[in-house]
N, C-alpha and C positions, 0 to 999 in steps of 0.2 A: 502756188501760193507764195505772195513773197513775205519775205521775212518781218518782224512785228519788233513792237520798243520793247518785249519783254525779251528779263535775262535770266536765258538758261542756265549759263556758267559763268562765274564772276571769280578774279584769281587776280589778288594785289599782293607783291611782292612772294611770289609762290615761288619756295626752292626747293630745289634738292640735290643731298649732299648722299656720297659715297664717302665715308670715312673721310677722306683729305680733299678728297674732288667733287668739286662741285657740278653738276650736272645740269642743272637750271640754275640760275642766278636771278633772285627778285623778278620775276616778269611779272607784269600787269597785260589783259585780255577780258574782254566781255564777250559770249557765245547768244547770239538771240535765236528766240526760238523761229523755228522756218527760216534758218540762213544753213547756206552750205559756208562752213569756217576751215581756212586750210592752213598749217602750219609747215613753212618750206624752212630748207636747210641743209647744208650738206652733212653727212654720215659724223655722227657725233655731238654734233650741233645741239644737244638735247629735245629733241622734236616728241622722242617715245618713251622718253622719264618726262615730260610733259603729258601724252594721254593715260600713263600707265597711273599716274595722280588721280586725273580726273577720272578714270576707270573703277578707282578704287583698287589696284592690284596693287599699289607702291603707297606708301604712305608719304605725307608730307613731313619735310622737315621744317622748313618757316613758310611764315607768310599766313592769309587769308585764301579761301578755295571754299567756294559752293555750287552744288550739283544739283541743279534741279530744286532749289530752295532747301536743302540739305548739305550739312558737313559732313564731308567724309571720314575725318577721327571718330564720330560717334554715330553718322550712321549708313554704313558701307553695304549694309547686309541690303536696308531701304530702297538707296540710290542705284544698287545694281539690276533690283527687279524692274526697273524702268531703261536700264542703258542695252544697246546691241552693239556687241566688241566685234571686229572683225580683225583678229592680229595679224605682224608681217607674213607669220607661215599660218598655210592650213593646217588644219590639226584635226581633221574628220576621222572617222573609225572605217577605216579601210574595211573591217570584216564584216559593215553593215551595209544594206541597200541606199541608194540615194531617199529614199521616204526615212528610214530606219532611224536615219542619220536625225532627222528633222524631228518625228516620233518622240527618239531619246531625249535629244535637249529638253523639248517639250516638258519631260517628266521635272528639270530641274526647276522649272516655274508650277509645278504640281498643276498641270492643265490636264482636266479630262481628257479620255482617248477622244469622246464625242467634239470637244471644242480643237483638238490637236491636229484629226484627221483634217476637216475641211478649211482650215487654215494652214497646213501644209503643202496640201494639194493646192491652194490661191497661192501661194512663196514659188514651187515649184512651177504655177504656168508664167508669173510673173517674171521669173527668172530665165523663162524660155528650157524650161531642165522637164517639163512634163513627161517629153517621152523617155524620160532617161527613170522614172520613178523607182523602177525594182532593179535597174542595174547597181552591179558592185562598184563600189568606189574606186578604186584603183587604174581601172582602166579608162579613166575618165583623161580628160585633157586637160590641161593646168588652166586656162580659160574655164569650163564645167566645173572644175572644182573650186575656183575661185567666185563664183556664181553660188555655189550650193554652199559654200559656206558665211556666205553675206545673206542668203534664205535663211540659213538657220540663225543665224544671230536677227533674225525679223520674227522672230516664232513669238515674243513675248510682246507683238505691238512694241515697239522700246517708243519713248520719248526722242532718248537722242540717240544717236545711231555713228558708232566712231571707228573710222577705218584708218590701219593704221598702214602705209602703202600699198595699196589696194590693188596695184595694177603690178610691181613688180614682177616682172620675168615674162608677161602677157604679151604673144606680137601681137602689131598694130589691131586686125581685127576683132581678136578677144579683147582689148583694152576699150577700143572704140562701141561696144555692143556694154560693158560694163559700163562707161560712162553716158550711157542712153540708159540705161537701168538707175543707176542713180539719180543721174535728171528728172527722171518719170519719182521717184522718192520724193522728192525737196517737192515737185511740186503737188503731191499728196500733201504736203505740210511737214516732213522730217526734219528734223534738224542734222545735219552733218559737223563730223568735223573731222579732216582729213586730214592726213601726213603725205608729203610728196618729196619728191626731189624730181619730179618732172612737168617742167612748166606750164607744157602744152595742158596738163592736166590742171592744173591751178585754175590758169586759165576760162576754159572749158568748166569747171565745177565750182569752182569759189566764188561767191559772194562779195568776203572779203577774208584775209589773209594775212596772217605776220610773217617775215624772213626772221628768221634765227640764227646764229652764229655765236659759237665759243657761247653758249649756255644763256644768253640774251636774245633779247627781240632786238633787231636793229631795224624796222621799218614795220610800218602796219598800215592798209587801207586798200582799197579795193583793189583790184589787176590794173586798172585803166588809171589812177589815182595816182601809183607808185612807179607803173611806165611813166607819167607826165611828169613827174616828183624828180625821178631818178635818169632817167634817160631823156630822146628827142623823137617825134616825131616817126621819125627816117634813118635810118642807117645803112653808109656808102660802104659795103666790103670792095678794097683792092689788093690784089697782087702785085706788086714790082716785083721784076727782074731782079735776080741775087745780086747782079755787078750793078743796078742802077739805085740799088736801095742806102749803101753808104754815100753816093751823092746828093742825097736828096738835102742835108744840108739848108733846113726848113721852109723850103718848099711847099710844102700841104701846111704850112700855118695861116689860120684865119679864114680857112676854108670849113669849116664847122665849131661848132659848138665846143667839142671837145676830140680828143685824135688819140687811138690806141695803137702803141704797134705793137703785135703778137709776131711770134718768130717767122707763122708762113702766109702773114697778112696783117692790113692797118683797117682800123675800124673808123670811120668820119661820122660824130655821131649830129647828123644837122635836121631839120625840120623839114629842109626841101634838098633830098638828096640828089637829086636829076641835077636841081644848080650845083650842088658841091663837084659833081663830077665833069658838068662843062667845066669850074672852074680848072680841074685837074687837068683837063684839055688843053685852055686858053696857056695856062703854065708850061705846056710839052712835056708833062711827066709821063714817062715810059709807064705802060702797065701792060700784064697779062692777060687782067681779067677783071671788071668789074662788076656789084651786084648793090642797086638800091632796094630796099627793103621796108618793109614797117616795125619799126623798136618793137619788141617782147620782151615778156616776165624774164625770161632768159638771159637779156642785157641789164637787167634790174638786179637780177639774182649774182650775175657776176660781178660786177661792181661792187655789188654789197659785200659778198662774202669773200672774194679773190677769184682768181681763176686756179693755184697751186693746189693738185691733187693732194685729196685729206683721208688718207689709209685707215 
């Protein structure tokens, strides 16, 4: 189902402050309903004092914020019997069975055992967790468990449905089987809105999506919109040689768009990277290794927010 002009979540100048620090700063965002919406950034960036608002679990300090045609100052208790949270950690009751798990929550939307059962069991085949039904939670695989608790946060039908790095810690397979499950969501008609710091995933699931930094939005519009916007095309990775790299003496200039040099390679960011690298030829500049590529969310996200790790 794709996404529609109605708006889910509407947030004009929406902040939040810790005593002296600011944790959002004025962001504007519209969430429509039947869109996957993904909010990127690196660790800090306020990305989960942004869904923890919309959540209802953090209260707003400024700004404007509505949920599902509801304010969350007055009415929290409302907007949560429609939302499905899936936070960074699991948080299931190890000492109950995988159905048990599902059962319980159930009780918190006061759903009959009759309406509970056979909508758990549908979470559970959907998830691919059927056969796991009556095993203990514990011995599950962080992939299972990361399944069985995005099942239970679908126990209430939600509206909108908010994960908040959903795949951290997942190898590739569990990640990859997750973001087929969500897929198969969105186009049920769900609304998403997702926290990442992994592009590939952005990518893959977003609709469309803000970058964040230092408490701000600094970019917003689709994966393909903000590749065009921010980066090229094409991107030339080379390696020179450690002794040929201080002669280079501007050499690689005008050979693309734009030139990065990172300490154990340069990035040439041009539109037709195969010509950038004949040029690099026709010049005789020394290299190890070259790789032309196609730009990603990843050269967009680095750009934007820096490449200097943020502790």
């Amino acid at each position: 189902m794709p996404p529609t002009d109605e708006i889910l979540v509407h947030a004009r100048g929406l902040t939040k402050r810790f005593d002296a620090f600011t944790a959002v700063n004025a962001v504007d965002f519209d969430v429509r309903t039947a869109e996957a919406f993904g909010f990127l950034g690196p660790n800090g960036a306020g990305k989960t004092s942004t869904m923890k608002m919309i959540a209802c679990s953090s209260p707003v300090t400024e700004g404007e914020l509505t949920v599902i045609g509801m304010d969350p100052r007055r009415q929290a208790a409302q907007i949560k019997a429609h939302l499905g949270v899936v936070p960074q950690e699991d948080n299931l009751d190890a000492e109950l069975t995988v159905m048990e798990n599902l059962l319980m929550y159930a009780r918190y939307f006061d759903m009959p055992m009759s309406v509970a059962r056979p909508r758990a069991a549908e979470l559970l085949e959907f998830m691919q967790l059927s056969g796991r039904a009556d095993d203990q939670v514990e011995p599950l695989s962080g992939g299972m468990k990361r399944r069985l608790t995005i099942a239970r946060a679908l126990i209430n039908d939600p509206e909108l449905i908010i994960l908040d790095e959903p795949t951290t810690g997942l190898d590739p397979q569990a990640r990859h089987l997750l973001w087929e499950r969500l897929y198969r969501l969105k186009q049920r008609g769900a609304t998403l809105i997702i926290t990442t710091h992994y592009m590939d995933e952005a990518e893959q699931l977003c609709d469309r999506l803000v970058v964040m930094d230092k408490a701000e939005i600094v970019a917003a519009g689709t994966p393909r919109e903000l590749i065009e916007r921010y980066a090229t095309r094409e991107v030339l990775e080379l390696r020179i040689p450690d002794d040929a790299r201080g002669g280079l003496d501007g050499r690689l200039d005008g050979l693309a768009e734009r030139i990065e040099e990172l300490p154990d390679r340069f990035l040439l960011y041009a539109d037709d990277g195969e010509h950038a690298l004949e040029g690099v030829h026709s010049r005789e500049i020394p290299i190890e290794s070259a790789l032309v590529r196609r730009a990603t969310l990843e050269d967009v996200f680095l750009r934007l927010t820096g490449r200097s790790l943020v502790e």
